[in-house]
GUTORDO-42181 format. One record per residue: residue in three letters; x, y, z of N, C-alpha, C in turn. Coordinates in steps of 0.05 Angstrom, whole numbers. Last residue first. Layout:
R / rest / nu / nv / nw / cau / cav / caw / cu / cv / cw
R / ALA / X / Y / Z / X / Y / Z / X / Y / Z
...
//
This chain:
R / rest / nu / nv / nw / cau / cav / caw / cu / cv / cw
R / UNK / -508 / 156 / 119 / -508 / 122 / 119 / -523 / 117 / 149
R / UNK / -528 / 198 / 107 / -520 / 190 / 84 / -523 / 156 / 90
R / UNK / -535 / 224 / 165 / -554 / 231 / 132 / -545 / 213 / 107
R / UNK / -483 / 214 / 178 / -511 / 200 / 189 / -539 / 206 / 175
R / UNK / -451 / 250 / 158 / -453 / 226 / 150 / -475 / 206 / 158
R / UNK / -458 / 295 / 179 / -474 / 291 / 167 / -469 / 268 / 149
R / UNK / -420 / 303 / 210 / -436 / 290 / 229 / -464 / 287 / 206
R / UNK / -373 / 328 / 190 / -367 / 292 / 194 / -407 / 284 / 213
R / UNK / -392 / 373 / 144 / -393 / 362 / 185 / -387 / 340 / 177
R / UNK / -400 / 382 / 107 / -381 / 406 / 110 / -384 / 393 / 143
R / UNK / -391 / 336 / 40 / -406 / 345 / 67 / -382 / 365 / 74
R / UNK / -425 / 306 / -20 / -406 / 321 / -2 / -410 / 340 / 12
R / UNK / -423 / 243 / -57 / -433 / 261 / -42 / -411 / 283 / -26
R / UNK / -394 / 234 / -105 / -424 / 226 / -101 / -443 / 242 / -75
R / UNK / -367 / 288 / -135 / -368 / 277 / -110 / -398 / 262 / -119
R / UNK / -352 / 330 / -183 / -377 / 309 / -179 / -384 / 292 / -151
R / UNK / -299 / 375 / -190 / -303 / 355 / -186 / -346 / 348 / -185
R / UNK / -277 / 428 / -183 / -295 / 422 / -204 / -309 / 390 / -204
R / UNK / -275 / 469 / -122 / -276 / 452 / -139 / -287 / 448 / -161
R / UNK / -275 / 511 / -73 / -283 / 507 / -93 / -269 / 489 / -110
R / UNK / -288 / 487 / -2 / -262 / 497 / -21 / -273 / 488 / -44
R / UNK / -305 / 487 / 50 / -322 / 499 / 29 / -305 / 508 / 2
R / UNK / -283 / 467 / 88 / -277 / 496 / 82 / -292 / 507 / 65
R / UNK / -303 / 429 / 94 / -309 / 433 / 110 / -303 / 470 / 103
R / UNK / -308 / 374 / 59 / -292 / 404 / 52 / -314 / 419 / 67
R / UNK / -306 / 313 / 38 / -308 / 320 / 67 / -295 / 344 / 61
R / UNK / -340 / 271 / 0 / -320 / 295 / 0 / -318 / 306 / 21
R / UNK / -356 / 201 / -21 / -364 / 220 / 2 / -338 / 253 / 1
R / UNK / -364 / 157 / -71 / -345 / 172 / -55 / -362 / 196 / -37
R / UNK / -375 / 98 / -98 / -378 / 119 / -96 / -355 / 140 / -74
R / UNK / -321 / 65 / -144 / -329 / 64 / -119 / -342 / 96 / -114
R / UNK / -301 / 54 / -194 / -323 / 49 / -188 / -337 / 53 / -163
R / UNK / -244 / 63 / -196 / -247 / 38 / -193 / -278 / 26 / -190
R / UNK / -243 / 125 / -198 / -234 / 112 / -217 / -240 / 81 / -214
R / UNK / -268 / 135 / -151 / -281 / 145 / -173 / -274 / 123 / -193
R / UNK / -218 / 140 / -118 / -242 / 114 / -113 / -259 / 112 / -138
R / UNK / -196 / 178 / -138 / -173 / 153 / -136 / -204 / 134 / -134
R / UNK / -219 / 226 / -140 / -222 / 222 / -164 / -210 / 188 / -173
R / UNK / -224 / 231 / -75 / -247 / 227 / -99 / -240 / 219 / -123
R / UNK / -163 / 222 / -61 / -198 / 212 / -48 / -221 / 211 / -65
R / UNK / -137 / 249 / -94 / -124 / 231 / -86 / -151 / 214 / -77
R / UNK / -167 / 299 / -112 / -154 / 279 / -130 / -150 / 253 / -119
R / UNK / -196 / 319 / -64 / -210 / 317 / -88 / -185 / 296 / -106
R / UNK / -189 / 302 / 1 / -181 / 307 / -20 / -186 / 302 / -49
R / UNK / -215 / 281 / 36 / -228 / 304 / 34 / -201 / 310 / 5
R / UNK / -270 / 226 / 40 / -242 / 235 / 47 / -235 / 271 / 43
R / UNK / -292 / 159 / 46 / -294 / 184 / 47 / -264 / 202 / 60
R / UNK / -312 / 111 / -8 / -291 / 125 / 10 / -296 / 159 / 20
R / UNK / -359 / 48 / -1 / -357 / 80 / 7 / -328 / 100 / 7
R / UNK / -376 / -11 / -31 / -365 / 2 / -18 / -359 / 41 / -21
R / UNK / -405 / -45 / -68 / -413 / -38 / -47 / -399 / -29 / -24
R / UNK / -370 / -36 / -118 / -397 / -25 / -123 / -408 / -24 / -95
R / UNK / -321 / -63 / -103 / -324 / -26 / -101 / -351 / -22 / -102
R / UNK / -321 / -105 / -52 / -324 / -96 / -80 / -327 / -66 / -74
R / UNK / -286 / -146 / 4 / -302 / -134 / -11 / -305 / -118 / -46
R / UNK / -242 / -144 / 32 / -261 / -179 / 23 / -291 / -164 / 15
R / UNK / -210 / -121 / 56 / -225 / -116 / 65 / -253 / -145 / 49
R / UNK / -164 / -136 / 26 / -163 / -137 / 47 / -187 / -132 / 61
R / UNK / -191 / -116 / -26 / -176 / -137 / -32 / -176 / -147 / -4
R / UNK / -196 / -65 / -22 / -214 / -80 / -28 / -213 / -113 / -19
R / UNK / -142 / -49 / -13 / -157 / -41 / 4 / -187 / -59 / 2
R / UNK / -118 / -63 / -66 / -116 / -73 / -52 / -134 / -70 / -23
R / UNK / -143 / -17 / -102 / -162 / -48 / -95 / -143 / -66 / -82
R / UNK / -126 / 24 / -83 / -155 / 27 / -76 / -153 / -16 / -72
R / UNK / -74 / 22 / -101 / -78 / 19 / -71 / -114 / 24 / -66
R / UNK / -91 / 13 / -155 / -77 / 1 / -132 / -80 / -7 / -108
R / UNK / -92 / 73 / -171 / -126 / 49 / -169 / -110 / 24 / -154
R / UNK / -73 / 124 / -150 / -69 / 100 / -157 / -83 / 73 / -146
R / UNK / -78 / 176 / -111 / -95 / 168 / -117 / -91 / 138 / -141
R / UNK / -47 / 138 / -60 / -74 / 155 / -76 / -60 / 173 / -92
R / UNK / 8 / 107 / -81 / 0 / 120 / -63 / -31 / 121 / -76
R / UNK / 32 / 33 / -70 / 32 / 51 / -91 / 8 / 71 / -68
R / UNK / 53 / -4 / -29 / 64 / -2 / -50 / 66 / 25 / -73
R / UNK / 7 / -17 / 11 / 5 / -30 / -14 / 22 / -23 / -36
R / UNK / 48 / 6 / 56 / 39 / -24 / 51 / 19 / -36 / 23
R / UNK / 44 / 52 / 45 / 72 / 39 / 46 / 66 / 14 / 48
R / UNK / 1 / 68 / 48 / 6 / 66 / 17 / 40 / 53 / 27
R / UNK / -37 / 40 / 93 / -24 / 53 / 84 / -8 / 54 / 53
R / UNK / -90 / 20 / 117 / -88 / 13 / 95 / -72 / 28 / 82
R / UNK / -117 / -15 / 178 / -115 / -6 / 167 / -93 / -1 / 138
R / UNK / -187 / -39 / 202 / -162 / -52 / 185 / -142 / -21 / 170
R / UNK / -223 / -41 / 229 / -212 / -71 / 221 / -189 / -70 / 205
R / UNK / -226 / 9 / 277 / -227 / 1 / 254 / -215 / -25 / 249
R / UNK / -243 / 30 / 332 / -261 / 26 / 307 / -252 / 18 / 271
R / UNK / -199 / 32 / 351 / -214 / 15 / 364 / -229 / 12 / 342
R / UNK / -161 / 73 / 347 / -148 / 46 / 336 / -171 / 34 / 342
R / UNK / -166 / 120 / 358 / -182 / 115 / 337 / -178 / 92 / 326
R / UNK / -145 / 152 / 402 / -158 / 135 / 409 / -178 / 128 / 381
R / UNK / -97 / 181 / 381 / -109 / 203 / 382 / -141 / 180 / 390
R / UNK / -49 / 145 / 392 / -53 / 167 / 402 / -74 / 185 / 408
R / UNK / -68 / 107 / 340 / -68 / 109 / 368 / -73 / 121 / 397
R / UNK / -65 / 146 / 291 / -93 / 133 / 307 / -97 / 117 / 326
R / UNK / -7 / 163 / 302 / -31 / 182 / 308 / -62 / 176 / 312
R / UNK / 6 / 116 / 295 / 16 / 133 / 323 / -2 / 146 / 327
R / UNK / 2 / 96 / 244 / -3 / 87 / 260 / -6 / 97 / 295
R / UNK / 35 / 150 / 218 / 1 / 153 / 218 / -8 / 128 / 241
R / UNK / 90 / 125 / 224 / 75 / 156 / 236 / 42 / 158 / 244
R / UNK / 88 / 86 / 198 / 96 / 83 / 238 / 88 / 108 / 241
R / UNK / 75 / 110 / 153 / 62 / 86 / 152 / 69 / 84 / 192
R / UNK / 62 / 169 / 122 / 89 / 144 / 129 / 71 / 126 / 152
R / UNK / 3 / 171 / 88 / 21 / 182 / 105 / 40 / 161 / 117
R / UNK / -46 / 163 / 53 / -13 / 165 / 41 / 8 / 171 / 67
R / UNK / -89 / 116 / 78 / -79 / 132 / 84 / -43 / 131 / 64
R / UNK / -150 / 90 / 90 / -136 / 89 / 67 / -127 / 114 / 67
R / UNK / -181 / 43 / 138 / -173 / 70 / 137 / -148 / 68 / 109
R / UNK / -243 / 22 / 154 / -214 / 15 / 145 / -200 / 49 / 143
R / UNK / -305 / -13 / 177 / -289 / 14 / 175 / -257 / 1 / 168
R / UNK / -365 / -45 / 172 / -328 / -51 / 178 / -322 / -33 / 162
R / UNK / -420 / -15 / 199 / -398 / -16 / 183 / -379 / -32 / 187
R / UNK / -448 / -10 / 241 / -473 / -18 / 222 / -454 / -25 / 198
R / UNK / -421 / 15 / 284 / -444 / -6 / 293 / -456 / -21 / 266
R / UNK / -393 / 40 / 267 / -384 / 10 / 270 / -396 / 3 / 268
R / UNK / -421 / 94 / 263 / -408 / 79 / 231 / -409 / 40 / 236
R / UNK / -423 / 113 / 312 / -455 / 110 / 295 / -440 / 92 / 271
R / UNK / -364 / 120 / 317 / -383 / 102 / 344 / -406 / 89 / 331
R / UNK / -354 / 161 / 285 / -340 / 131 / 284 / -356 / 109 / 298
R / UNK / -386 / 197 / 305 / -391 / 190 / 279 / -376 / 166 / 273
R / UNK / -355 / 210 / 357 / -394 / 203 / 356 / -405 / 188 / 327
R / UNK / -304 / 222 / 334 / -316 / 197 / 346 / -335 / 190 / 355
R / UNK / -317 / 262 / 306 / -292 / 240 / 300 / -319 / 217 / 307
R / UNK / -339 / 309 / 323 / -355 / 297 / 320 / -338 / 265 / 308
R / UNK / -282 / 358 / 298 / -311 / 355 / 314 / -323 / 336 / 310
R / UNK / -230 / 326 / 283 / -245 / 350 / 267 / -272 / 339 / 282
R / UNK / -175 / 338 / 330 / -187 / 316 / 311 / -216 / 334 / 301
R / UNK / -110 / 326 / 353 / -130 / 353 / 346 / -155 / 327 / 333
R / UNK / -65 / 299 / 379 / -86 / 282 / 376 / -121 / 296 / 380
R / UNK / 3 / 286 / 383 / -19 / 305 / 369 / -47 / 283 / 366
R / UNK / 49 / 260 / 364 / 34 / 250 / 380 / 8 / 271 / 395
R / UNK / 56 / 259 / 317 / 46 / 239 / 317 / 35 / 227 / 348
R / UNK / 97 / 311 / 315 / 71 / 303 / 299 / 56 / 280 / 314
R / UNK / 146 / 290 / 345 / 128 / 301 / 360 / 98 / 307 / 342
R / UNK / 173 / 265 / 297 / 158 / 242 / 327 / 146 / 261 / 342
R / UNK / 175 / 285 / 259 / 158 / 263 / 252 / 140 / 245 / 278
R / UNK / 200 / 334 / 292 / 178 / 331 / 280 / 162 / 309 / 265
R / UNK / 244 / 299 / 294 / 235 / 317 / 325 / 201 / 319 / 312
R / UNK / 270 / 298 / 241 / 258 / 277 / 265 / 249 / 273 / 281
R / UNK / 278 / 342 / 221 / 264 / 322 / 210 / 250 / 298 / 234
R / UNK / 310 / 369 / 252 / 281 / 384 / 257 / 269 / 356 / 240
R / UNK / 356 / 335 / 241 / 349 / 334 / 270 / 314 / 353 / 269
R / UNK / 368 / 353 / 195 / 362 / 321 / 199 / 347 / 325 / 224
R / UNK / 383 / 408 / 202 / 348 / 395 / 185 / 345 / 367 / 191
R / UNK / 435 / 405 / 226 / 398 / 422 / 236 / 382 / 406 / 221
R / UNK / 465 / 377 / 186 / 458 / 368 / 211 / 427 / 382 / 225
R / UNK / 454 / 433 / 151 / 445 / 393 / 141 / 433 / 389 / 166
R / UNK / 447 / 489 / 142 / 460 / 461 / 168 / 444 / 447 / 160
R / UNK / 448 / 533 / 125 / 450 / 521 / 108 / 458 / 494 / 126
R / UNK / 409 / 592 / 126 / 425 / 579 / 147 / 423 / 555 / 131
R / UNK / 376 / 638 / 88 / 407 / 632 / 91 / 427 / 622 / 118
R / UNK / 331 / 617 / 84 / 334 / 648 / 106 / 361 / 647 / 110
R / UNK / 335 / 582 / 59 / 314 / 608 / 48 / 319 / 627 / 63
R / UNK / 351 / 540 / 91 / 362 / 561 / 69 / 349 / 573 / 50
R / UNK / 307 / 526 / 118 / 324 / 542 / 126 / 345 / 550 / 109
R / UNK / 275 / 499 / 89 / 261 / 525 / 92 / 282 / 535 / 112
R / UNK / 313 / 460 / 57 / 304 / 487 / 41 / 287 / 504 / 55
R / UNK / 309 / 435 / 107 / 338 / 440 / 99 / 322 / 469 / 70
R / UNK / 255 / 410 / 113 / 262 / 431 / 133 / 291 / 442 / 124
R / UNK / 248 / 384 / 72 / 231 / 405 / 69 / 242 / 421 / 92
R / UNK / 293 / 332 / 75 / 291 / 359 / 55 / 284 / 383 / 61
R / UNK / 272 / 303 / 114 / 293 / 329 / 125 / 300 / 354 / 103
R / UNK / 225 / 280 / 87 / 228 / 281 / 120 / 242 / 299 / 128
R / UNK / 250 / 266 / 41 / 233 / 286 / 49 / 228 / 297 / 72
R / UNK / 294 / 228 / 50 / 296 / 254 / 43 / 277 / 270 / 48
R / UNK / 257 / 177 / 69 / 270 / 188 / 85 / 296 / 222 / 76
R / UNK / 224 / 173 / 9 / 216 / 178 / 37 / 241 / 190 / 56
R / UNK / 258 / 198 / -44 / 249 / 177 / -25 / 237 / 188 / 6
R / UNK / 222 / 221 / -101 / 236 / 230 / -73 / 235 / 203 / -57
R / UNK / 183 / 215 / -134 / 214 / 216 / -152 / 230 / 223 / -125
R / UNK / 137 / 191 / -144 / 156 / 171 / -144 / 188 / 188 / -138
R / UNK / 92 / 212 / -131 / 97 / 215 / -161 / 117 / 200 / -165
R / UNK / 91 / 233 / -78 / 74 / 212 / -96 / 85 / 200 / -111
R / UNK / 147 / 264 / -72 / 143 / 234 / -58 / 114 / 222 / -77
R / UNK / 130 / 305 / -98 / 142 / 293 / -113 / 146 / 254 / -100
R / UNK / 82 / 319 / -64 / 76 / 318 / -95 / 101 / 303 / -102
R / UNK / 122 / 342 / -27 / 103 / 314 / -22 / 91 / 308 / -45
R / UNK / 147 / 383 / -46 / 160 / 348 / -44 / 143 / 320 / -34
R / UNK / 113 / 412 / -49 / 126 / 403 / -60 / 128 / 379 / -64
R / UNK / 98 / 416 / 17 / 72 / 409 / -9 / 91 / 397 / -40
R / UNK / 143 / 436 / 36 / 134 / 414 / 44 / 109 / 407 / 27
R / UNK / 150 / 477 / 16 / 166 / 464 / 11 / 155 / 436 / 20
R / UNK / 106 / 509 / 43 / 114 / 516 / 15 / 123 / 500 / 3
R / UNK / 112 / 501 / 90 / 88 / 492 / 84 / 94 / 490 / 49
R / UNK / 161 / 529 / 104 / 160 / 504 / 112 / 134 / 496 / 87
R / UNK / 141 / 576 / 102 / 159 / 577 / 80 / 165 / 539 / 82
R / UNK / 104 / 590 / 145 / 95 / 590 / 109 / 117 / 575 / 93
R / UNK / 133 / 576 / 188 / 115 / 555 / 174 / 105 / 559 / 140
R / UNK / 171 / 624 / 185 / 182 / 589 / 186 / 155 / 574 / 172
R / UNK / 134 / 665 / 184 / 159 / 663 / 160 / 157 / 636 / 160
R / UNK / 103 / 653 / 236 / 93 / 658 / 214 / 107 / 652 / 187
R / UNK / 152 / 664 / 273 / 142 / 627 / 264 / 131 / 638 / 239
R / UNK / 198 / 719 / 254 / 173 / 706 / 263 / 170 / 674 / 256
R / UNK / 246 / 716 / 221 / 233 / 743 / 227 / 206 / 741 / 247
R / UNK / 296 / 666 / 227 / 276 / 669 / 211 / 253 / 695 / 229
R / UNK / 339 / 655 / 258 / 344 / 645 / 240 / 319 / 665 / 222
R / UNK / 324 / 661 / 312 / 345 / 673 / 316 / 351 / 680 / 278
R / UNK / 273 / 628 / 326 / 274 / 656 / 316 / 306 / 673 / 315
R / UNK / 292 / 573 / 335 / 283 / 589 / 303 / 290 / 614 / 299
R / UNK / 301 / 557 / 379 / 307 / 579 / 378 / 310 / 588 / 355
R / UNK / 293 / 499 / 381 / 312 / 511 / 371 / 319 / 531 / 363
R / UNK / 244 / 496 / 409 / 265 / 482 / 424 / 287 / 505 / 411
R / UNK / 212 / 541 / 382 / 214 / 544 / 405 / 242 / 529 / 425
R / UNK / 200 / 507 / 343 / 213 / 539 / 333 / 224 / 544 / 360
R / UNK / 186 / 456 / 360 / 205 / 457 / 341 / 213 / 491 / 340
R / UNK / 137 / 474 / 373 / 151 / 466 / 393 / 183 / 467 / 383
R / UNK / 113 / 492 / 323 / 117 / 513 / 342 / 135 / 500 / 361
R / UNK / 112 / 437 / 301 / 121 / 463 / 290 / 136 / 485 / 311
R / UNK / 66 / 415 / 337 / 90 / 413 / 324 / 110 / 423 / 324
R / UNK / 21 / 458 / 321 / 25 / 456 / 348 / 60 / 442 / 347
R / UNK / 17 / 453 / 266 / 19 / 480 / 278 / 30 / 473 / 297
R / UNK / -6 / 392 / 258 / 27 / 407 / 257 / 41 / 425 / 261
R / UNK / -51 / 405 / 285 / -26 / 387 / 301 / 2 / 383 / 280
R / UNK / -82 / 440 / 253 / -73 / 441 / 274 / -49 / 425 / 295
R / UNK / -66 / 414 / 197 / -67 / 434 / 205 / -61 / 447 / 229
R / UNK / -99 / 354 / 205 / -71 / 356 / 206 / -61 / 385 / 205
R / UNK / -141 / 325 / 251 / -142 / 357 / 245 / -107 / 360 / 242
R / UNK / -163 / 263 / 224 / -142 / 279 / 241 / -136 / 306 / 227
R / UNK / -203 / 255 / 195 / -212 / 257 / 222 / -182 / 270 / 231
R / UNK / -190 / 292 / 144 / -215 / 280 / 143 / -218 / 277 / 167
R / UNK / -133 / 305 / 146 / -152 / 327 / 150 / -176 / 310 / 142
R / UNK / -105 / 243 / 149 / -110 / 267 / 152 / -128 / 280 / 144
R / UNK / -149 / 195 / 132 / -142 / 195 / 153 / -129 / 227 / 154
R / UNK / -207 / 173 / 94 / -179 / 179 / 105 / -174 / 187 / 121
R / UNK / -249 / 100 / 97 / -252 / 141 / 108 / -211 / 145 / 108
R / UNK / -288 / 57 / 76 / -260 / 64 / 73 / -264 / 98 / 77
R / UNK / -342 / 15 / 91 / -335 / 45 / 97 / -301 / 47 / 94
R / UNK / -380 / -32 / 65 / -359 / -33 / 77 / -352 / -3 / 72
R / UNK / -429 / -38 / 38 / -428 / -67 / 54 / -401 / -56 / 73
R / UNK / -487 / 0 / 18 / -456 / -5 / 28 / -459 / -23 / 44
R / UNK / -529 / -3 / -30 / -530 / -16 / 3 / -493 / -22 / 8
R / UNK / -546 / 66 / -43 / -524 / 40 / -49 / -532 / 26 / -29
R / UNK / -587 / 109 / -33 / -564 / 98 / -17 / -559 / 70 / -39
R / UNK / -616 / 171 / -60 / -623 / 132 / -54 / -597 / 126 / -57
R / UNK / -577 / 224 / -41 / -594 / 210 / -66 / -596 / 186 / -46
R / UNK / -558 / 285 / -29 / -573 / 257 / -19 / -591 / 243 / -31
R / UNK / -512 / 339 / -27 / -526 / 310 / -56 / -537 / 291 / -36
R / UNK / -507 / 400 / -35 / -509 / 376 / -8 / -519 / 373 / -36
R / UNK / -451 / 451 / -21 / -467 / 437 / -45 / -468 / 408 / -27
R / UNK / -450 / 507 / 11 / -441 / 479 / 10 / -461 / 464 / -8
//
């Protein structure tokens, strides 16, 4: 793991994302998922879950690339990705995919996996931070999940791309986030774990950045800083 601890900025304000940075999205879609293979007797359709999720996961990265990028609407994607991972195994029911679309946006969200140390490191943040959260995920979904998962307390504010319009990594939704938070980039933090959308989106407006790759996933990127524990944020701020 590549560690950077240089002389601190005096941050005035903490912007952190929200999947796979504190919500373990991996695991609580797995979990999901499986309820979904299980209500509807998947396996009648597809050789194992293993098949269903790879082939889910496949399609579902897609179109979420294309939901950025503008060219899907939201409420297609939602049933798209499950209608092409069942005609891949040649079951072609609309009706089925609308229905796994929905089962799964509402049993997602109420999942509440979270990546070790969430909330000892949210707890050490308030005290000294106004925390925000700058998230691409559907906007009544992700609200659920930092409900759900007890993370609505520590923050002032949060900052979906369905409410500023435009997604990460688009300098946009960075400075509206600014904008609401009544602050500047030079004294503000994002930490997140996606190298384009989180690093290279805050990067662009001046704002340092924090990399949360816990996996240790190779990159080319610069991060101002970057960690493999949410708990070595307390080395940094």
């Amino acid at each position: 793991m590549k560690q950077k601890i240089v002389q601190m900025e005096p941050y005035q304000c903490i912007f952190i994302d929200l999947d796979r940075t504190l919500w373990d999205f991996e695991a609580n879609a797995r979990e999901a998922l499986e309820e979904i293979y299980e209500k509807h007797n998947l396996s009648q359709i597809f050789p194992g879950f293993q098949s269903f999720i790879e082939n889910y996961r496949r399609y579902n990265h897609r179109l979420w690339e294309e939901y950025r990028n503008g060219k899907i609407e939201k409420e297609l994607l939602k049933y798209v990705r499950f209608r092409l991972t069942l005609k891949s195994f040649g079951k072609n029911d609309l009706s089925l995919a609308k229905k796994l679309g929905r089962e799964y946006v509402d049993i997602s969200a109420t999942k509440t996996h979270l990546f070790p140390h969430s909330h000892e490191v949210l707890s050490y943040l308030r005290d000294n931070y106004p925390l925000y959260i700058i998230t691409n995920g559907f906007q009544e979904v992700q609200l659920k999940k930092i409900r759900n998962s007890g993370l609505e307390g520590y923050f002032e504010g949060i900052i979906t791309s369905e409410r500023a319009g435009v997604q990460k990594p688009h300098e946009d939704i960075f400075l509206y986030a600014l904008e609401q938070a009544g602050t500047d980039a030079k004294h503000s933090l994002m930490i997140g774990d996606d190298v384009e959308g989180d690093i290279r989106g805050a990067r662009a407006i001046g704002m340092d950045q924090v990399l949360f790759n816990p996996g240790q996933k190779e990159h080319r990127e610069n991060p101002t800083y970057e960690i493999g524990s949410l708990l070595e944020l307390k080395d940094i701020l």
